[in-house]
N, C-alpha and C positions, 0 to 999 in steps of 0.2 A: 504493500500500500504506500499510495503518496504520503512524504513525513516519517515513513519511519527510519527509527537511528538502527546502522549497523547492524548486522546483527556479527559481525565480528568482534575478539574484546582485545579493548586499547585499554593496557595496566596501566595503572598511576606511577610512573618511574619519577623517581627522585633526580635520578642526575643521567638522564637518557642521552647525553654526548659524550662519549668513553674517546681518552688517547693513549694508544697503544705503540709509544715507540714512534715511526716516522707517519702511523697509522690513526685517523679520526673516524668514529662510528657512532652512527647517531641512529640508538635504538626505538625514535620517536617512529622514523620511517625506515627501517632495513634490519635485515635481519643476516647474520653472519653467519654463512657457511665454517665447518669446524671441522678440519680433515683427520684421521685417526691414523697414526706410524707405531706401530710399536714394536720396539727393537728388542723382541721377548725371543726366545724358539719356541715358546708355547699360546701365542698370543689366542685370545678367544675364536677371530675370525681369520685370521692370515696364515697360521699354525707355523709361525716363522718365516715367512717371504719377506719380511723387512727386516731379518733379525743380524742380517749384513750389515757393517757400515755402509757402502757406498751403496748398498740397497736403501734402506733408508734416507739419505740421502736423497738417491733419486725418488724416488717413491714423493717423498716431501716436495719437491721443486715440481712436479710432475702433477699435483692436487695444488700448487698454487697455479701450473698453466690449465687446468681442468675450471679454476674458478672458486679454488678456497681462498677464504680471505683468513684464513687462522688456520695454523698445523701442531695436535697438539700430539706429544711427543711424551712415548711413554717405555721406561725401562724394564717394570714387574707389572704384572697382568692383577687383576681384582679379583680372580678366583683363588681358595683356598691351597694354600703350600707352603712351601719350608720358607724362610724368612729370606732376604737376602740383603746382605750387606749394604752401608749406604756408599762404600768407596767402590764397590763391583756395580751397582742403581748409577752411580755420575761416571763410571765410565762407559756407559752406554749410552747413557742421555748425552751428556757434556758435546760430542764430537759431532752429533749432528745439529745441536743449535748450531755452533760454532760456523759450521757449512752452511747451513741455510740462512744464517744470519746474513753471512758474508755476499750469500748469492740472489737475495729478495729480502724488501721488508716486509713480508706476511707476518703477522702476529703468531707470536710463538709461545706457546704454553708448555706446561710441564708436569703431566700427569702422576705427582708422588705426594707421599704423605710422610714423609723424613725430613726436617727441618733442616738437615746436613748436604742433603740434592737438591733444596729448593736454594739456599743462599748458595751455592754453586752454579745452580742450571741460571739464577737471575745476573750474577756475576758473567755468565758465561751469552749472554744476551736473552735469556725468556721472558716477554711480560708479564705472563700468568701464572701461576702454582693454581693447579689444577689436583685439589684434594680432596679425592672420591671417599674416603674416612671420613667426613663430616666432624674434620677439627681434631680427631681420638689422640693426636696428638696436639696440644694448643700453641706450642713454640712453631710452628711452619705460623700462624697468624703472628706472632711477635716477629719470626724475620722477615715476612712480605710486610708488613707495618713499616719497617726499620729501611728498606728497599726501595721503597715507593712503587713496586709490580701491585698486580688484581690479584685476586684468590675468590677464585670457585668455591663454594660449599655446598658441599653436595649430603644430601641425607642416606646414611649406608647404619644400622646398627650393630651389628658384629666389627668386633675388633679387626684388625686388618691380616687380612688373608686368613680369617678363620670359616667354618661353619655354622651358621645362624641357621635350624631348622626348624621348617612350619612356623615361619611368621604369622603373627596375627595381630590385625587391628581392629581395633571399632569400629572407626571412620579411617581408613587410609590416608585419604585426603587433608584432613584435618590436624592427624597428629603428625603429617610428614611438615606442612605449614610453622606448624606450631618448635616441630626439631627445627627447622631454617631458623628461622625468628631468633628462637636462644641462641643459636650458634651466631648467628649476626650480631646480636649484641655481645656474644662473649667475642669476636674477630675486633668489634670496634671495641670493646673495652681494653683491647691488648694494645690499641694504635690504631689497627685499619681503619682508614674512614669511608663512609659508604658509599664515596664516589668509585671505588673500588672494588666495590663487593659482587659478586653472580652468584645466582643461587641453583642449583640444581636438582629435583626431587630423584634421583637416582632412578630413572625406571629399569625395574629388574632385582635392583641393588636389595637382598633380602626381603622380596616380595614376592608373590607369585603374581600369575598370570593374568589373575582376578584384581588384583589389587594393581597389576600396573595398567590395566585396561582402563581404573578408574581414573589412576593418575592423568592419562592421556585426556580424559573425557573431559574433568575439572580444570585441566591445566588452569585455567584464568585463577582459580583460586591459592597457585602457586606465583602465578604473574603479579596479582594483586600484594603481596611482600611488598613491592615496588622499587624493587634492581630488577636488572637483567637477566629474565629465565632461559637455564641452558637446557634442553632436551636431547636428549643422547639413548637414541630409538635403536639406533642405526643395527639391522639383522639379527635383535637379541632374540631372547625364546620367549619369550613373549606372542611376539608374533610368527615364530614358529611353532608353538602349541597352538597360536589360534587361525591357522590355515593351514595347519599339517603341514609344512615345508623345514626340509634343513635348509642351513645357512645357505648355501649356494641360490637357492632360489626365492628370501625372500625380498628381495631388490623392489616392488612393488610395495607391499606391506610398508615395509621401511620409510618409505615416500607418500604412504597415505598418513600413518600415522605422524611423519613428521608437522606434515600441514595441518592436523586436525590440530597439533600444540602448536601451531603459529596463529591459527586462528586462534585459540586460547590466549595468545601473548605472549608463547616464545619469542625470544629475541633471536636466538644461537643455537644451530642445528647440527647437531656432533655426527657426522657421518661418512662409512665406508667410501660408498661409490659417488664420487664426486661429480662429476660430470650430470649424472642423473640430479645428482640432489640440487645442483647448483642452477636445471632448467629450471626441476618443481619451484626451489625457492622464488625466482623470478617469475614466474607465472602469478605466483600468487603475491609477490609485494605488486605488479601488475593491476591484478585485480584489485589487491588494497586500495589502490591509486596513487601508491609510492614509486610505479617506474613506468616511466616511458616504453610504450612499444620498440620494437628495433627496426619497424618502417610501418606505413601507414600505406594498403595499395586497394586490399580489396572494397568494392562499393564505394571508392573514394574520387572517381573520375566520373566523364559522360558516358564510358564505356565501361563497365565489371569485365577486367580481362586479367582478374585473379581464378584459382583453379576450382570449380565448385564444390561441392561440398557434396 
């Protein structure tokens, strides 16, 4: 009907123009593609195809020509295992900011939760500490404070690289909101101030299937916080229990559920396959009416001698 408001949801951000390095982003109108490297041999979706230097490497400069505008860069994988050391974690991280710093200014993140890789990987050029723990250690927010980088809070409840099983909540939604919130104000009580801060409901991260389907569904209600929500869909099992597909095939899923959390108010879309995600994203900041078409032909002349439909 004539009058009505959006039915898309525009979150109340506090400080919606982020500078990242030689990089500005203004989460009012755009929304940042977030490319995933991780230089694990066991990574969740790669099983080690970036676990090379110069794979990695490539791999990263490669998601910035595909259309990432952020490559975040990660040593140890978030599923459960033996611990690994913080000097063995930066020297796997450490060598690919270093190269990709050197070779693009993409914003670079640093997916760890050790307060000893993150004032390394920021010395070593990363803007972001990217801490999927949800703080479990509180010193990585004292040295991104001390730094002046961003820091991700992401809601995960298990210790890091343990097993948390049969999560259960109330409200999903609700209490993952309510863990952001405290962690935000324990991050800015430490120093970070909240020009800084992104918040990320972990979808997956000690949830089931059920509980991240809500996530996705509410997302406004984690936008509403009011920073930058990060959504990080990208081929989990999530949406592979809920269309029967392994990883290989759910590239689809991936891209609907990303945009169902942009319409929610994602900001920042953590994702595999870059090229695809980077059309979806543009379509739809498109449709918001944040981008300009990339030419104007069909039905635009005395003649429609665009290709019909």
């Amino acid at each position: 009907m004539e009058g009505m408001n959006s039915p898309f949801y525009t979150p109340p951000l506090r400080h919606p123009v982020r500078q990242f390095g030689a990089r500005t982003l203004d989460f009012s109108h755009q929304v940042a593609l977030m490319a995933i490297v991780n230089r694990t041999p066991d990574s969740f979706y790669d099983r080690g195809a970036t676990f090379a230097l110069d794979a990695a490497v490539a791999a990263s400069l490669a998601a910035v020509d595909d259309g990432a505008d952020w490559v975040d860069i990660g040593g140890v994988p978030f599923a459960p295992g033996p611990a690994l050391g913080a000097a063995e974690e930066a020297d796997r991280v450490i060598p690919v900011i270093e190269a990709v710093s050197a070779a693009s200014n993409v914003i670079i993140s640093v997916d760890t939760f050790l307060p000893e890789v993150a004032l390394r990987s920021i010395a070593a050029g990363a803007h972001v500490i990217n801490d999927t723990t949800g703080l479990a250690n509180p010193e990585i927010a004292s040295v991104v404070a001390q730094s002046g980088a961003h820091l991700i809070i992401t809601h995960s409840l298990a210790k890091p690289r343990t097993v948390f099983p049969q999560p259960r909540y109330s409200d999903v939604v609700a209490e993952v909101a309510a863990f952001l919130n405290d962690k935000v104000e324990l991050a800015m009580s430490l120093g970070v101030p909240p020009e800084k801060i992104i918040v990320d409901p972990g979808h997956d991260l000690n949830k089931n299937t059920l509980h991240t389907l809500e996530i996705t569904r509410r997302f406004n209600e984690i936008a509403a916080l009011g920073f930058p929500s990060l959504a990080a869909v990208s081929n989990k099992d999530f949406i592979g229990e809920t269309l029967n597909q392994d990883k290989a095939a759910r590239l689809e899923g991936s891209l609907a559920a990303g945009v169902i959390c942009i319409l929610g108010g994602a900001r920042i879309l953590r994702m595999h396959n870059v090229a695809s995600a980077s059309s979806a994203i543009h379509m739809t900041e498109a449709v918001l009416g944040w981008r300009e078409p990339a030419y104007l032909k069909h039905n635009m002349g005395d003649v429609n001698d665009a290709a019909r439909s």
